[in-house]
C-alpha positions in Angstrom: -14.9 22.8 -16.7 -14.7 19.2 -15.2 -15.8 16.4 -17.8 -14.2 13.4 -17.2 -13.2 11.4 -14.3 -10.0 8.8 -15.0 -9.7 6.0 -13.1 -6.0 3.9 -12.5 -7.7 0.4 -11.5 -4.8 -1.6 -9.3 -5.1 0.2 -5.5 -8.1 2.8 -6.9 -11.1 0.3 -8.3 -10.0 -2.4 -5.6 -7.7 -2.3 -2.6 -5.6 -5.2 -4.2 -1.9 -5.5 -3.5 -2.2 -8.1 -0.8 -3.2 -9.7 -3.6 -0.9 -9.0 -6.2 1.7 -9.9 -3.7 0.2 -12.9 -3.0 0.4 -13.8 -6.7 3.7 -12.5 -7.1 5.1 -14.7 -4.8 3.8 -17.9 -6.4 4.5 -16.4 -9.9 8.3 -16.3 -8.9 8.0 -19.8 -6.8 7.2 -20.9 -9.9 10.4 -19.8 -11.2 12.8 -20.0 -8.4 13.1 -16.1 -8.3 13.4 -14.4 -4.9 12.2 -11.1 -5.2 11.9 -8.5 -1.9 8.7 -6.5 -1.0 10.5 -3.2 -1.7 12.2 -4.4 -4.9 7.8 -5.2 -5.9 7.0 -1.4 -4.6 9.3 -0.1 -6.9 7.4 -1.5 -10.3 3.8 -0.6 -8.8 2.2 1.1 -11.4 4.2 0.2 -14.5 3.1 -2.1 -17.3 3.9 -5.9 -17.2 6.2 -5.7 -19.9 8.7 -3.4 -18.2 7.8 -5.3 -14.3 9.1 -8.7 -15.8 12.0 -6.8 -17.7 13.2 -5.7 -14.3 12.5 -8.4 -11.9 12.5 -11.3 -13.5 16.2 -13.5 -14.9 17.2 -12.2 -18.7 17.0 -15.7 -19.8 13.8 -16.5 -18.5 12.2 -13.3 -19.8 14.2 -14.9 -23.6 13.0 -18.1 -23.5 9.3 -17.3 -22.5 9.0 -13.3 -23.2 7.6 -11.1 -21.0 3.8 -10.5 -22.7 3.6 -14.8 -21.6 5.3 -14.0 -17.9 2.9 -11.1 -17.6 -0.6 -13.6 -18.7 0.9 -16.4 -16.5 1.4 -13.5 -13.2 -2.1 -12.5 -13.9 -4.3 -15.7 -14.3 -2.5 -16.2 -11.2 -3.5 -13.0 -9.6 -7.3 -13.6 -10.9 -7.7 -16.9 -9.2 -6.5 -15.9 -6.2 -8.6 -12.7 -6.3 -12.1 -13.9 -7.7 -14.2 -15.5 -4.9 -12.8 -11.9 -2.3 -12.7 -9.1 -5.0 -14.9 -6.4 -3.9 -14.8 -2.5 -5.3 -13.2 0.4 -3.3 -15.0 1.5 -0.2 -17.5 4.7 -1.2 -16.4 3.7 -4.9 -19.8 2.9 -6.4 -21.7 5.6 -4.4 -19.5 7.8 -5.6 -19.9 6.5 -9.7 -23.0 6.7 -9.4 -23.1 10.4 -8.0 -20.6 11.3 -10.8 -23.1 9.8 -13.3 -26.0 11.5 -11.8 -23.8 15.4 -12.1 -23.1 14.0 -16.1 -19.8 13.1 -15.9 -18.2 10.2 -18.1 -15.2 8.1 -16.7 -12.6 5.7 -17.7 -10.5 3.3 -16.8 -6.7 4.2 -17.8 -4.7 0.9 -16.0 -1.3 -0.1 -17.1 -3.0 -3.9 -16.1 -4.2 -6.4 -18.9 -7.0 -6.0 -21.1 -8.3 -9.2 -18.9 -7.3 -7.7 -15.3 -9.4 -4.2 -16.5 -12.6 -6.5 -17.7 -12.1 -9.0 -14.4 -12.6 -6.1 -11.8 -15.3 -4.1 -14.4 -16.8 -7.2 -14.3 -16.8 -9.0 -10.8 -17.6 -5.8 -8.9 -20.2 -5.2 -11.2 -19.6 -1.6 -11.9 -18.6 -1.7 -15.5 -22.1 0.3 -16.7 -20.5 3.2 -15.1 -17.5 3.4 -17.5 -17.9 4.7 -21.0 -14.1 3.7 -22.0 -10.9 1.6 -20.7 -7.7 1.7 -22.2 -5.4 -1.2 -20.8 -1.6 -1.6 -20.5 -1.3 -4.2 -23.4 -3.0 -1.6 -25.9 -0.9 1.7 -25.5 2.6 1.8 -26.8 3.8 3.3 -23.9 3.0 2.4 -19.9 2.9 4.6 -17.5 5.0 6.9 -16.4 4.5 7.8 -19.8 1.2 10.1 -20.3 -0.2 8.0 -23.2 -2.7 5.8 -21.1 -4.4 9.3 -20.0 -4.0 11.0 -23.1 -5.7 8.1 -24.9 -8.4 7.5 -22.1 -9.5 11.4 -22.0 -9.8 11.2 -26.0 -11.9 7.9 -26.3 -14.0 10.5 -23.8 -14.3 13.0 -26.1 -12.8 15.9 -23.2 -9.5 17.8 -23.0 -7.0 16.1 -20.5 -7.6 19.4 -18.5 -11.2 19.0 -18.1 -10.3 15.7 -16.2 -9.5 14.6 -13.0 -7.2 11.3 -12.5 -7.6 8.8 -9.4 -4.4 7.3 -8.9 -2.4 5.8 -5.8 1.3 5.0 -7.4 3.9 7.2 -8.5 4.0 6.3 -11.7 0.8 6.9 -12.5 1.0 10.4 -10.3 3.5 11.4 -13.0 2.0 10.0 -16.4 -1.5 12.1 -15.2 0.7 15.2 -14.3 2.5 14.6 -17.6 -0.7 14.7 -19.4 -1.5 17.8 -17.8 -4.2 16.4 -15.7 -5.1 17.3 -11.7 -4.7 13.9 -9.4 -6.4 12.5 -6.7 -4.4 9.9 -4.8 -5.5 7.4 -2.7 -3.4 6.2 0.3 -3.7 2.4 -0.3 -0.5 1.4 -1.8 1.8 3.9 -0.6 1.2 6.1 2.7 0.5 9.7 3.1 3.7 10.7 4.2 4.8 8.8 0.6 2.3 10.2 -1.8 2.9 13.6 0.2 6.1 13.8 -2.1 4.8 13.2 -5.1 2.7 15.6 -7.3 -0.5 14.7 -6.2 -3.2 17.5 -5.7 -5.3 16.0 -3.2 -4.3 13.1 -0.9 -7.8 11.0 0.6 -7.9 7.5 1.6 -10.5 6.3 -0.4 -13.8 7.4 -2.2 -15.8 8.2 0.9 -13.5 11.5 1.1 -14.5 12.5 -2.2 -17.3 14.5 -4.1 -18.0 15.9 -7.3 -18.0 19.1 -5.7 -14.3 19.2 -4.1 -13.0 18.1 -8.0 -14.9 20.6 -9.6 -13.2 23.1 -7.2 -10.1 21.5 -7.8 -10.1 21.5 -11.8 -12.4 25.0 -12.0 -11.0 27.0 -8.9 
């Protein structure tokens, strides 16, 4: 039976990686680092941490340390984003019909603790949410399953009663890791991209979904 709804937030709340590239790009101005488009698409949807690890100079990332690189990235990212950020198109119809049918839902981001509160929070749709688990609280970022495991548990449901929205590989594989159906939405990567990945249902945003096609999917 379907419970609980998980929600990745970068690419599934908003529609944000102009953005984040934006912020990139003056993050490693900042630091003299030339960094390609493609080399960024191959980090979406990992933690901070392991992004800076990779893309950033080993004695930068030893003289500052990557939890500092990652706040300095994101403050960035946040001014840049605050006076434009709006939610998902269909997104808070479709909360509030999920709320409505009893579902609960929760944010599972490998993003800051201050990222997840800055888009709850400035799209105003953080009454909707009963939990969030962040990237800088988990052990483990995704690919790993622990952001879903832990975000279906602060729920209260079995991963298997849940359904995860996600739009990056990464995330695709921690949900299906955690033994939980995916809905991906084609906003970071294309169809023909997400098509081989192990995503159950490819839609380009939350006007192509209800609670009646996931309850199909989880229930049969």
């Amino acid at each position: 039976m379907l419970k609980g709804l998980l929600f990745d937030m970068d690419g599934v709340l908003v529609n944000n990686l102009e953005v984040h590239r934006e912020a990139f790009a003056e993050f490693f101005r900042r630091y003299g680092v030339e960094r390609t488009f493609d080399e960024l698409s191959r980090v979406f949807g990992k933690g901070n941490d392991d992004i800076m690890g990779e893309l950033m100079p080993a004695d930068v990332v030893a003289r500052v340390g990557v939890r500092e690189l990652g706040n300095q990235k994101e403050a960035i990212y946040r001014e840049i984003y605050a006076p434009t950020i709006v939610p998902q198109p269909g997104l808070v119809e479709f909360l509030a019909e999920s709320e409505r049918e009893g579902l609960l839902a929760a944010v599972g981001s490998s993003g800051y603790r201050a990222n997840v509160d800055f888009v709850l929070d400035k799209c105003d749709i953080r009454r909707y949410f009963k939990a969030a688990v962040a990237g800088d609280e988990v052990t483990r970022c995704k690919p790993d399953p622990e952001i879903y495991l832990t975000a279906a548990a602060k729920l209260g449901v079995e991963p298997c009663e849940c359904v995860v929205f996600e739009d990056a590989e990464a995330g695709i594989e921690s949900a299906k890791r955690a033994g939980i159906k995916v809905v991906a939405l084609a906003t970071t990567f294309d169809r023909e991209f997400l098509r081989n990945t192990e995503a159950d249902i490819i839609v380009d945003d939350f006007r192509d979904v209800s609670v009646a096609m996931l309850r199909k999917l989880v229930e049969g």
